[in-house]
C-alpha positions as CSV (number, residue, x, y, z in Angstrom):
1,X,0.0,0.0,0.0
2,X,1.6,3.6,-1.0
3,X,1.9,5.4,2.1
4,X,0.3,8.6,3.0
5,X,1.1,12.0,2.8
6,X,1.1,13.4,6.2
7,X,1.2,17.3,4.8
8,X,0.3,18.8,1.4
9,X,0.8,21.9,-0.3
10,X,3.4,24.5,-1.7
11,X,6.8,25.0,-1.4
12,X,7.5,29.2,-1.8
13,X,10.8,30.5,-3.0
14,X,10.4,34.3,-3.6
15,X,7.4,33.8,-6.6
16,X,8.5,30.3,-7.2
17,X,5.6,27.9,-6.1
18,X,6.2,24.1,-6.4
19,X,3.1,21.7,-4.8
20,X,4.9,19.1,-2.6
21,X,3.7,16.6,-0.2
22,X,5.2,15.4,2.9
23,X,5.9,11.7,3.6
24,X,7.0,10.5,7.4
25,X,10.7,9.2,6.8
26,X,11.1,7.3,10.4
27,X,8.6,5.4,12.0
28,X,8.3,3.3,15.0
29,X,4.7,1.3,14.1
30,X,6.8,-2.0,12.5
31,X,8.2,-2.1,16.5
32,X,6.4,-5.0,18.6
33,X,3.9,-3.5,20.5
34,X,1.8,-4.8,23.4
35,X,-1.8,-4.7,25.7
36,X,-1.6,-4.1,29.0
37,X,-4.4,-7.2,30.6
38,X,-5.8,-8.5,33.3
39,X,-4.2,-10.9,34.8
40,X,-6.8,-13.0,36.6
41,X,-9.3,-12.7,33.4
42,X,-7.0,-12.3,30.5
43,X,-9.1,-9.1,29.4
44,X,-7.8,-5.6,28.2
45,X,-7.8,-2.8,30.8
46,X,-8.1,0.9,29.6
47,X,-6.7,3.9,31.5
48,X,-9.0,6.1,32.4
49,X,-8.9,9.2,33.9
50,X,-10.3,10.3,37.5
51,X,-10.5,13.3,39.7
52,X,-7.9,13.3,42.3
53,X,-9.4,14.5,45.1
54,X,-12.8,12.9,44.5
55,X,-11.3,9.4,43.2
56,X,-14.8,9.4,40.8
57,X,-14.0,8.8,36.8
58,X,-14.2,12.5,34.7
59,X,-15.9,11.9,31.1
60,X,-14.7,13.0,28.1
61,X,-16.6,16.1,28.0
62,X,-16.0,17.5,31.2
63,X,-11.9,17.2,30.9
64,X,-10.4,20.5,30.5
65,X,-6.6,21.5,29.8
66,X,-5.4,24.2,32.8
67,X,-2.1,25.3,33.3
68,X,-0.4,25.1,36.7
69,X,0.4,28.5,38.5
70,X,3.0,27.5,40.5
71,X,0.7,27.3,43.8
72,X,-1.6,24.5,42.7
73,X,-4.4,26.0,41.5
74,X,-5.0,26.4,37.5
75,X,-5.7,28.7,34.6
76,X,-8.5,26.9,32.9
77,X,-8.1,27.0,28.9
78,X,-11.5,26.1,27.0
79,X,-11.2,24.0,23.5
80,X,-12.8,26.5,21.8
81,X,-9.9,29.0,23.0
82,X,-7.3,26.8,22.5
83,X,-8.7,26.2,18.7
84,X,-8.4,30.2,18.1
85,X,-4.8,30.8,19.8
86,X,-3.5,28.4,17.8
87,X,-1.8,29.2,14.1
88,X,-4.2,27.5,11.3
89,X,-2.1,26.1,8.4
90,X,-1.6,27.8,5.0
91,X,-0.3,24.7,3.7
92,X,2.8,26.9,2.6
93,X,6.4,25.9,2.8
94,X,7.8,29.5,2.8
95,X,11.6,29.6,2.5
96,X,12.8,32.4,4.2
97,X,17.0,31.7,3.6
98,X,19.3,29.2,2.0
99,X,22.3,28.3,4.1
100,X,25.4,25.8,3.9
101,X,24.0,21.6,4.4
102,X,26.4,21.6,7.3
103,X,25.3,25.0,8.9
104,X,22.6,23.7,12.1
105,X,24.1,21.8,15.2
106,X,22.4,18.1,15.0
107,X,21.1,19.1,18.3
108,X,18.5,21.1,16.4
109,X,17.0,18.2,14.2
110,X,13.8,17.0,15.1
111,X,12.1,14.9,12.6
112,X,13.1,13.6,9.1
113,X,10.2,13.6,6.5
114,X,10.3,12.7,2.7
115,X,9.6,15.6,0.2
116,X,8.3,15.0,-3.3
117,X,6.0,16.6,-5.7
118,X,2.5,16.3,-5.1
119,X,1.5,16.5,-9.1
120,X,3.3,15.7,-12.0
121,X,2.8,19.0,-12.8
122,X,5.2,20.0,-10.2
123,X,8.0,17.6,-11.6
124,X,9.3,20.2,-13.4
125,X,9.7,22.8,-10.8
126,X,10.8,20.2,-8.1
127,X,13.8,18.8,-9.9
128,X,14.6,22.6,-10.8
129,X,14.5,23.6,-6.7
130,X,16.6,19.9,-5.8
131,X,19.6,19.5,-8.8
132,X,20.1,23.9,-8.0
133,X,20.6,22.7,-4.5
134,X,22.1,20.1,-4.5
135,X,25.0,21.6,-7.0
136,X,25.2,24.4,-4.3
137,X,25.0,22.1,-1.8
138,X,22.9,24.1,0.1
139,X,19.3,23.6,2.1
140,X,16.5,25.4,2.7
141,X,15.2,27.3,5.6
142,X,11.3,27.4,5.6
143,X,8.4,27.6,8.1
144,X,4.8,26.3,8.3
145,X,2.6,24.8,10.5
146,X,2.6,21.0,10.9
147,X,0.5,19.4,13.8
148,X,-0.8,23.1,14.8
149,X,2.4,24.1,15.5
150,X,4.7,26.4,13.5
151,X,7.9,24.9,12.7
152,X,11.1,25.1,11.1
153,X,12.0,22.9,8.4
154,X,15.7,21.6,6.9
155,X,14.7,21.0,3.6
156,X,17.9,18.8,2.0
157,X,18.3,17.5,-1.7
158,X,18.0,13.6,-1.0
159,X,18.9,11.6,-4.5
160,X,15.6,12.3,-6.3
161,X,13.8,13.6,-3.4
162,X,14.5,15.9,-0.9
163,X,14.5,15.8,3.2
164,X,12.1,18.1,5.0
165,X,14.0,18.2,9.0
166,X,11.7,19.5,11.4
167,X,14.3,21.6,13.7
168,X,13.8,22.2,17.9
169,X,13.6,25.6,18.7
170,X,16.2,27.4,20.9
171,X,14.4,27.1,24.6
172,X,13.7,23.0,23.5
173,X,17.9,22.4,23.3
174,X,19.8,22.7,26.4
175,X,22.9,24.4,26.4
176,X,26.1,21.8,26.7
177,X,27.9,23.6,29.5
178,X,24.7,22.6,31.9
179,X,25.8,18.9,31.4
180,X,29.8,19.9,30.4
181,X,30.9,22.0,33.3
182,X,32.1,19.1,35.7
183,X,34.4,17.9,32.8
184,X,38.3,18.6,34.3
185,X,40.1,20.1,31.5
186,X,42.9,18.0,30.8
187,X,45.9,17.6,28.2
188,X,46.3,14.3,27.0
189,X,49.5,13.4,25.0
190,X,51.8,10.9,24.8
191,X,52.1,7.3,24.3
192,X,48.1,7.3,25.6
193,X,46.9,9.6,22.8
194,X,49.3,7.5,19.9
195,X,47.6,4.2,21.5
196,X,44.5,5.9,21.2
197,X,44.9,7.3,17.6
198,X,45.7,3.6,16.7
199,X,42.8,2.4,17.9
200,X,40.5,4.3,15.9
201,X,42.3,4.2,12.8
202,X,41.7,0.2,13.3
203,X,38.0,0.6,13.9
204,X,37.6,3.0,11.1
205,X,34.5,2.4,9.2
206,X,31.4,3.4,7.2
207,X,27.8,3.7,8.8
208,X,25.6,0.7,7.4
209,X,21.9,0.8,9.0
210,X,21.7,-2.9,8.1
211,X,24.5,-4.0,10.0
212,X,22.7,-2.7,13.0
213,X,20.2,-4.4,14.4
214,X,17.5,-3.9,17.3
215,X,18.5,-6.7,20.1
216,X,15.7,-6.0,22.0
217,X,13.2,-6.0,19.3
218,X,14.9,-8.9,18.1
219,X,14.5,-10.5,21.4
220,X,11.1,-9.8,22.2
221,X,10.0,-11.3,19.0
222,X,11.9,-14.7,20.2
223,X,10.3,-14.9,23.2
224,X,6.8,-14.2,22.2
225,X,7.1,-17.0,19.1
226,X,8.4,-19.0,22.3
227,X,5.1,-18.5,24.1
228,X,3.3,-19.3,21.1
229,X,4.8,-22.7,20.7
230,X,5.2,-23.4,24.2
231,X,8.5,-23.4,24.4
232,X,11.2,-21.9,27.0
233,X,13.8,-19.4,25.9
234,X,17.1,-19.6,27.4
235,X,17.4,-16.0,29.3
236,X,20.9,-14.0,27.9
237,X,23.9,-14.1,29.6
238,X,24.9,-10.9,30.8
239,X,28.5,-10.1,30.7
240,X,30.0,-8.1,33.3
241,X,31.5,-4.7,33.2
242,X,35.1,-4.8,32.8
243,X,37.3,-3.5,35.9
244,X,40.0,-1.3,34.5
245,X,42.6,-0.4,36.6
246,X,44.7,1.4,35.0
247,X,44.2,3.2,31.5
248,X,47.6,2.8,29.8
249,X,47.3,-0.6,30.3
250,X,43.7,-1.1,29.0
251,X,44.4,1.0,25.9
252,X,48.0,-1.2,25.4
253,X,45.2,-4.3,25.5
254,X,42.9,-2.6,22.9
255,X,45.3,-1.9,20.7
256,X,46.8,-5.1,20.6
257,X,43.1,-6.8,20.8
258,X,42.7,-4.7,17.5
259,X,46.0,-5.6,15.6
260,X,45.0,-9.3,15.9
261,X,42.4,-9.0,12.9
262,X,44.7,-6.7,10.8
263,X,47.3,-9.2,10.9
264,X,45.2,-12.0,10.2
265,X,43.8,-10.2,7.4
266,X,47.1,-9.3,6.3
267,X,48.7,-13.4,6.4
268,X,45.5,-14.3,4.2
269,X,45.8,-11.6,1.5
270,X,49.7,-13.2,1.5
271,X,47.8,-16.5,1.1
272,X,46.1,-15.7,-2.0
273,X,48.7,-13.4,-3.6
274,X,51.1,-16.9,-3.1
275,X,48.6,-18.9,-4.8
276,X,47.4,-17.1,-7.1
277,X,50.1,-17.6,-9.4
278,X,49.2,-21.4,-9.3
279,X,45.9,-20.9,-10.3
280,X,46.8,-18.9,-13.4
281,X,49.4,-21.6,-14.2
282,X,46.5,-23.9,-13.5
């Protein structure tokens, strides 16, 4: 089933209009998900909510949304006046800047969303916007409301496509000295920063999402077809932390840990270079 388009309608450059629809890139419905039940009858339970003080259940329509003063007692905000405070959609991706890809902190991305062309009509316009783009390598800066909210958008050239990146505003992303001030300040040099050097350049890679996979997912799934078929899972062993003593010595072990694939790589590209020779001869 084509999935569905979670926002429609026009991205704005200056006079430039281009219809585009909006596609959620990352989603978390394929995880395993489960019921809460009753354990003596097997049946569902729902939460439901109920007045505090009283203890009695609060219907639907007499829940309210208030906002805490600080001294326990609320400012009581109606539907009807939430409904008008808050920004109604133009359906308009209005770019207000272009900037370098590299430009925004991570820390600022949100959520990623597919962008494509919501007509073939618009083909035209949208490969214009994304090959411009992505020659410049450059993104977009745009706002519009998603979810009743106004946000800021990354929008990114992405192959034949582009990314739309929601972005956190400034108040949502702490600053890093709140968590960073405790860090001593130190000067590391010596053989501890070559050992440490080495061990990187040993573990240097590239980022594959496919060799990554979701142990815990993975292992709920296991013990649920267990429960199906009746059968009992072996619980994991779990390993212990490490006690390191001292870290010269635990980064001499790593380093030597890590040369043992290297040279074992090494003896069996000697292997084949020796015999190949034979099997051309061959």
């Amino acid at each position: 089933m084509a999935p569905r388009a979670i926002w429609k309608g026009v991205l704005k450059i200056a006079e430039v209009t281009c219809p585009v629809a909006l596609y959620t890139a990352a989603s978390t419905s394929e995880r395993i998900s489960f019921h809460t039940l009753n354990r003596k009858t097997g049946h569902r339970v729902h939460r439901q909510f109920v007045d505090e003080v009283t203890g009695k259940p609060v219907e639907k329509e007499d829940q309210v949304k208030g906002y805490d003063r600080g001294d326990g007692t609320y400012v009581v905000l109606e539907p009807e006046e939430v409904a008008e405070a808050t920004p109604e959609s133009d359906k308009v991706l209005d770019v207000a800047t272009f900037l370098p890809c590299d430009e925004i902190d991570d820390l600022f991305f949100d959520r990623p969303y597919y962008v494509t062309p919501s007509t073939s009509v618009a083909a035209e316009a949208f490969g214009l916007i994304r090959d411009v783009m992505a020659e410049k390598e450059i993104a977009a800066l745009a706002r519009t409301v998603i979810f009743r909210r106004v946000r800021s958008i990354l929008i990114r050239p992405h192959g034949v496509g582009m990314i739309a990146t929601t972005l956190n505003f400034d108040y949502e992303v702490r600053p890093a000295e709140s968590a960073f001030d405790d860090i001593p300040k130190l000067k590391i040099e010596g053989e501890m920063l070559e050992l440490a050097e080495h061990i990187i350049r040993t573990k240097a890679g590239r980022f594959d999402p496919r060799a990554f996979d979701d142990r815990y997912e993975s292992a709920l799934a296991d013990l649920v077809e267990a429960k199906i078929e009746g059968r009992k899972i072996k619980p994991l062993k779990r390993s212990e932390p490490a006690n390191v003593v001292n870290l010269l010595d635990a980064l001499r072990q790593s380093a030597k840990a890590g040369d043992k694939p290297a040279a074992k790589r090494k003896s069996a590209r000697g292997r084949a270079a020796k015999a190949e020779p034979r099997r051309k001869a061959g």
